[in-house]
PAKE-488171 format. One record per residue (C-alpha): residue in three letters; x, y, z. Coordinates in steps of 0.2 Angstrom, whole numbers, plus 5000, padded with zeros to 4 digits. Example, Ala and Ser with C-alpha at 12.3 -4.5 7.8 and 13.67 -1.06 7.14 Angstrom:
BEGIN
ALA506249785039
SER506849955036
***
This chain:
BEGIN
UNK543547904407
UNK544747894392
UNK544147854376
UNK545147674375
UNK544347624393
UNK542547674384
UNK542847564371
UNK543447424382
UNK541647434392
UNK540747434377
UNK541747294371
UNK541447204387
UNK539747234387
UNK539147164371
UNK540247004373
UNK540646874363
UNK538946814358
UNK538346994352
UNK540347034344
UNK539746864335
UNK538146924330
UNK538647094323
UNK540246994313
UNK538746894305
UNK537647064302
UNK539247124292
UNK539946994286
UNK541546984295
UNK542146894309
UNK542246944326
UNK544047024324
UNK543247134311
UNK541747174321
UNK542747234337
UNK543747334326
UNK542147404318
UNK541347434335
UNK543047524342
UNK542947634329
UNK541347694330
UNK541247714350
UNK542947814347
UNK541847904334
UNK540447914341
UNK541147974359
UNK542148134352
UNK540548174341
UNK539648164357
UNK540948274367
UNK540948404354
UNK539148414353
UNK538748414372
UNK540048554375
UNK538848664366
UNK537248724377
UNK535948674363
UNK536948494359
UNK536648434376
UNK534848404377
UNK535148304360
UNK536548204369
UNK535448164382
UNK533748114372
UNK535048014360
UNK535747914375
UNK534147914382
UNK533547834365
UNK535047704365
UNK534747634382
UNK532947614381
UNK532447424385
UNK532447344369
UNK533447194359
UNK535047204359
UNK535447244341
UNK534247344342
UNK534947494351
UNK536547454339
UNK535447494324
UNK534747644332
UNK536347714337
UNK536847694320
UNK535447794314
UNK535847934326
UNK537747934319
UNK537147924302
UNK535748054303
UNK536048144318
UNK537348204328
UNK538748144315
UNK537948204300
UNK538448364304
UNK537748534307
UNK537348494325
UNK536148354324
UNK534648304317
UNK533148404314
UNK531348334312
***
C-alpha cells in the first residue's frame, strides 16, 4: 500500500463529521485539518516502517496499533495516537520506555 492510498483511507475513514471535529479541536477548518491528518499519517507511517524493520521495534508497532484500535471514542484514539508520536515511536531512540 502506498503511503498516499494510506492517507486516503484514513481520510476516508474519519469522514467529514470527525475532519470537522478535529478542525474545531485545532482551530482550523476542515482544509487545515486534512492537511494536518495527511501529514501525520505520512509521518507517522514511515516512523512506523522504520521501527518495525527492526526486530525489537515490531512488538512496539504492534502494542502501539494495538492501542490505537482499541474500542474507544473516536477522538480518542486520535489523542492516543498523538501521544505515541509525541512520546513514542517518533520521539526518537526507538520508542518509548516506561
Amino acid at each position: 500500500m502506498s503511503e498516499s492510498s494510506f492517507q486516503d483511507e484514513v481520510l476516508t475513514e474519519l469522514g467529514d463529521d470527525r475532519l470537522q471535529e478535529i478542525a474545531g479541536l485545532l482551530g482550523t477548518d476542515a482544509g487545515g485539518a486534512q492537511e494536518l491528518v495527511g501529514s501525520s499519517v505520512a509521518e507517522l507511517s514511515g516512523e512506523l516502517r522504520q521501527a518495525a524493520a527492526e526486530p525489537a521495534g515490531a512488538d512496539e508497532v504492534r502494542a502501539a496499533v494495538d492501542e490505537v484500535t482499541s474500542a474507544e471514542p473516536p477522538l480518542q484514539g486520535v489523542a492516543t495516537l498523538g501521544g505515541l508520536a509525541a512520546g513514542g515511536l517518533m520521539a526518537g531512540g526507538g520508542g518509548a520506555r516506561k
